[in-house]
PyMOL CGO cylinders between C-alpha atoms (Angstrom):
from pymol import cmd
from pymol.cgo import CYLINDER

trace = [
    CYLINDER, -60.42, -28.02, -23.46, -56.77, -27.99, -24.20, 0.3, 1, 1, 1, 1, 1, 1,
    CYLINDER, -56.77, -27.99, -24.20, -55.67, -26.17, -20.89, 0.3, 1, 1, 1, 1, 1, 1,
    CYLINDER, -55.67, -26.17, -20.89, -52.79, -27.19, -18.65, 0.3, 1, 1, 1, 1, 1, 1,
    CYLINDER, -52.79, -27.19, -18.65, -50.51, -26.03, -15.74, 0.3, 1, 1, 1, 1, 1, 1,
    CYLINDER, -50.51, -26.03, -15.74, -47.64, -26.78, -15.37, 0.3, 1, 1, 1, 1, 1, 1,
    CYLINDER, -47.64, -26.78, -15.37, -44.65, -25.94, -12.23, 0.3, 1, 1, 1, 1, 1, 1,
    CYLINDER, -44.65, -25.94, -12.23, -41.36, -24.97, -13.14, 0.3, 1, 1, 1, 1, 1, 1,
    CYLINDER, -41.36, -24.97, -13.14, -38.85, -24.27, -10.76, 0.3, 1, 1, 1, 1, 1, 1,
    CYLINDER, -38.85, -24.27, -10.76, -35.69, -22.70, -9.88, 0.3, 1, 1, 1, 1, 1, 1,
    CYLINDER, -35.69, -22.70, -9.88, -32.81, -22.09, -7.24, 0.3, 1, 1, 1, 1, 1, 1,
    CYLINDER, -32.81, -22.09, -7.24, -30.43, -18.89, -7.38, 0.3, 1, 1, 1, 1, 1, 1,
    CYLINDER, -30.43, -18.89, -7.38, -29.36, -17.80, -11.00, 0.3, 1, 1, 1, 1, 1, 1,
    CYLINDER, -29.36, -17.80, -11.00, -30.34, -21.84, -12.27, 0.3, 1, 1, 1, 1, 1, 1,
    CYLINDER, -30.34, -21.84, -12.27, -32.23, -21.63, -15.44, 0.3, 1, 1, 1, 1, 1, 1,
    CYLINDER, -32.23, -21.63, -15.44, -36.21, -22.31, -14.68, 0.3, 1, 1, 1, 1, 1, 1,
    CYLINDER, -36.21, -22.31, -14.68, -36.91, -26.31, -15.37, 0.3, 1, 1, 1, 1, 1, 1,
    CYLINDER, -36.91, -26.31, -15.37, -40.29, -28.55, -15.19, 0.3, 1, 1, 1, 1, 1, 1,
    CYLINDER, -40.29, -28.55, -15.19, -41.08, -29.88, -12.08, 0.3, 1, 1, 1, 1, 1, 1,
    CYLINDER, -41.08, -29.88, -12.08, -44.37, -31.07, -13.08, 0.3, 1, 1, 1, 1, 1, 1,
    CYLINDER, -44.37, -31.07, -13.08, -45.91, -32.67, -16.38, 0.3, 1, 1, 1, 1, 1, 1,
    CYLINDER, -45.91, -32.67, -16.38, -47.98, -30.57, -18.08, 0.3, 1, 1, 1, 1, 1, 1,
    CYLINDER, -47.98, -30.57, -18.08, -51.84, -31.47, -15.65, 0.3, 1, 1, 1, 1, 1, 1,
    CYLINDER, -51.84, -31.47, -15.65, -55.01, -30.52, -17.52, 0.3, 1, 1, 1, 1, 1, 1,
    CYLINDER, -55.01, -30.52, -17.52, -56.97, -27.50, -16.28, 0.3, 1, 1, 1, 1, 1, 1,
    CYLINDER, -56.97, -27.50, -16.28, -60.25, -26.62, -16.69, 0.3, 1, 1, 1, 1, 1, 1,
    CYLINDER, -60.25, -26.62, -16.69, -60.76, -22.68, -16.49, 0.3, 1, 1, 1, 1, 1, 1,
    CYLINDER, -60.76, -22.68, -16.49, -62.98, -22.16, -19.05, 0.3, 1, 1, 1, 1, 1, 1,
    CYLINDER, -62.98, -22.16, -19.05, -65.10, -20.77, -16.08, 0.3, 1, 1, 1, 1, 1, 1,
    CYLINDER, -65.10, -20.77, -16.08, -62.85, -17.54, -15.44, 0.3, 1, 1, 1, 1, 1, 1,
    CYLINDER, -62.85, -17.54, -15.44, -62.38, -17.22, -12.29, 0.3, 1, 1, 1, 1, 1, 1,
    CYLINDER, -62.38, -17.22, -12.29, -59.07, -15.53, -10.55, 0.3, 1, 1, 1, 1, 1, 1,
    CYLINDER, -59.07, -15.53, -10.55, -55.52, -16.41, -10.00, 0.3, 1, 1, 1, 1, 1, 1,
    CYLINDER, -55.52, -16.41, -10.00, -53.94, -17.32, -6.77, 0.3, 1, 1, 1, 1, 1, 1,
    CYLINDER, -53.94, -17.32, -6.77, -50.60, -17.34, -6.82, 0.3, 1, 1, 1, 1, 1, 1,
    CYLINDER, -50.60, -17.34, -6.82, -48.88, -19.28, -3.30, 0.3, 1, 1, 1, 1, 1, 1,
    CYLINDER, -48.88, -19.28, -3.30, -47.25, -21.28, -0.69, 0.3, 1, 1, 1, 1, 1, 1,
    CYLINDER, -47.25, -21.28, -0.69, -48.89, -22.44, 2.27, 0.3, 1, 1, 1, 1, 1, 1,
    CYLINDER, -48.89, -22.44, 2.27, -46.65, -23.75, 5.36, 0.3, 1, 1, 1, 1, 1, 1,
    CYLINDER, -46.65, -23.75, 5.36, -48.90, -25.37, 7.34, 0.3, 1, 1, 1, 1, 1, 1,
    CYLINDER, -48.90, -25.37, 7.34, -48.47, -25.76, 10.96, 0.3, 1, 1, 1, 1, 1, 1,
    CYLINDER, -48.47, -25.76, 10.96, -47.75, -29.36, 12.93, 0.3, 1, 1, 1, 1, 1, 1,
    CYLINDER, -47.75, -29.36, 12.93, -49.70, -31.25, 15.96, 0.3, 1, 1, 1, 1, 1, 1,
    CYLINDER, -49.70, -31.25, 15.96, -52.98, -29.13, 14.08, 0.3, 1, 1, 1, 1, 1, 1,
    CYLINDER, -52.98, -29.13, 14.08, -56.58, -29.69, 13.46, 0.3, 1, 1, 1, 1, 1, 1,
    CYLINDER, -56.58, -29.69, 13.46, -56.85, -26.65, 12.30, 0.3, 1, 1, 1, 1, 1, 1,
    CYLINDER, -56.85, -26.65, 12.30, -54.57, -24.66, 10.19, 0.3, 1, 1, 1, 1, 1, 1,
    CYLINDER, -54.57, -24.66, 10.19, -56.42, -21.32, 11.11, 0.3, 1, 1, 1, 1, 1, 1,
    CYLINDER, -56.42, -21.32, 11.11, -56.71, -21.50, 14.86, 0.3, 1, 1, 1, 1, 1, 1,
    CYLINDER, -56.71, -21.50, 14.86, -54.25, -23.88, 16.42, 0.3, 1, 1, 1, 1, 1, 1,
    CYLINDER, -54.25, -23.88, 16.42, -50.95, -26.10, 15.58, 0.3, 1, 1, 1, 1, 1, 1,
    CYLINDER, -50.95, -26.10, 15.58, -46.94, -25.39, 15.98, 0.3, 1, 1, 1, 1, 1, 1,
    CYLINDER, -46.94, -25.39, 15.98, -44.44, -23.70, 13.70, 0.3, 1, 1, 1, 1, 1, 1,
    CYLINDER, -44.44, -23.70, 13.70, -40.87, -24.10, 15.01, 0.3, 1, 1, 1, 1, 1, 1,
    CYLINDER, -40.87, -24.10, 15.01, -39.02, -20.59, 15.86, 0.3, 1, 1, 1, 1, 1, 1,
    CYLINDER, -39.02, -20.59, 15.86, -35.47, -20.08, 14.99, 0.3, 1, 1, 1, 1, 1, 1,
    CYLINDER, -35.47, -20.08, 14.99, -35.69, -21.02, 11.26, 0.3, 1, 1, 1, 1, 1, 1,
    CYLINDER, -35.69, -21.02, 11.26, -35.02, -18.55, 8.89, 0.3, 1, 1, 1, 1, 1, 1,
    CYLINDER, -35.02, -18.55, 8.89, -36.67, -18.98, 5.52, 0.3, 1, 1, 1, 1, 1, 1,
    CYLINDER, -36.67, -18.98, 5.52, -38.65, -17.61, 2.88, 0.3, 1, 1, 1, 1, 1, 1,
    CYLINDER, -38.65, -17.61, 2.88, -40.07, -17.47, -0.82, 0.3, 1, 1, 1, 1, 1, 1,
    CYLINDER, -40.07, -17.47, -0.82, -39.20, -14.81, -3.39, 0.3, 1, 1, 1, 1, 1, 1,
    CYLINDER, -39.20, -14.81, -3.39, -42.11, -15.13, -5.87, 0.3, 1, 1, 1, 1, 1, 1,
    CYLINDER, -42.11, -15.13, -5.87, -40.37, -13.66, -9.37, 0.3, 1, 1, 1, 1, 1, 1,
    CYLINDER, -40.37, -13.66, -9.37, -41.41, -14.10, -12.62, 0.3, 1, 1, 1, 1, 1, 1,
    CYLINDER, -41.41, -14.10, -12.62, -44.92, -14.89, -12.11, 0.3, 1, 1, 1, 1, 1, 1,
    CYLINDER, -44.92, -14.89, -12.11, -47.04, -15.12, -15.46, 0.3, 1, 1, 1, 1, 1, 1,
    CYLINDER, -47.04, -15.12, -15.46, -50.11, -16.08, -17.13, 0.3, 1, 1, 1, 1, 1, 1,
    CYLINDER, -50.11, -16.08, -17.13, -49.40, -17.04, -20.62, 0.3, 1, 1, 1, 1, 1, 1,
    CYLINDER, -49.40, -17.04, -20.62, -51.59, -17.56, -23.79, 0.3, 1, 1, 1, 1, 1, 1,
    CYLINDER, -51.59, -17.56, -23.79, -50.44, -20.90, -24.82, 0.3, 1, 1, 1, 1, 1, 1,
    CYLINDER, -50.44, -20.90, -24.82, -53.35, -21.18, -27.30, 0.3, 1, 1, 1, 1, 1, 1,
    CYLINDER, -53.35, -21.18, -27.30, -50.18, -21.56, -30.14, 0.3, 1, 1, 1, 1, 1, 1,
    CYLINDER, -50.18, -21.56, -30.14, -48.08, -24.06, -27.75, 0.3, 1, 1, 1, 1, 1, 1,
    CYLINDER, -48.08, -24.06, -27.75, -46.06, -21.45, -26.85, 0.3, 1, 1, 1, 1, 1, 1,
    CYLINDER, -46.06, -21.45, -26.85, -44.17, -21.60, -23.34, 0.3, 1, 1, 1, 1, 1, 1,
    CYLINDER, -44.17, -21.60, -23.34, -41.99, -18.24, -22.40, 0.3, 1, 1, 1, 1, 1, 1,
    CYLINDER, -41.99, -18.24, -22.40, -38.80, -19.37, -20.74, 0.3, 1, 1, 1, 1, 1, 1,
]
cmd.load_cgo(trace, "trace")
């Protein structure tokens, strides 16, 4: 299988660039797409039921521009 992933990313109005090499993947299988960021928590065992996220910090994640492309031709959509 020919199938990769790759990460690009981006800050403010900064053109989109490759974070990441292109990294073989497998989905022949189907499946679904999860699309993400987990913060996980300090001092934790457990990422569900315990640990420490500081207060006072104000962040986030704006998810834009999220595709899945048919690269079957090499294509890449920037």
């Amino acid at each position: 299988s020919c199938s990769t992933i790759q990460v690009y990313y981006s800050t403010g109005y900064s053109p989109l660039a490759a974070v990441t090499q292109p990294i073989p993947n497998d989905n022949g299988g189907g499946g679904q797409f999860q699309i993400g960021i987990l913060k996980k928590p300090t001092e934790t065992e457990s990422v569900v039921n315990d640990g420490y996220q500081e207060s006072g910090i104000f962040e986030g994640q704006v998810y834009g521009g999220i595709f899945v492309e048919d690269s079957a031709d090499g294509c890449i959509s920037l």
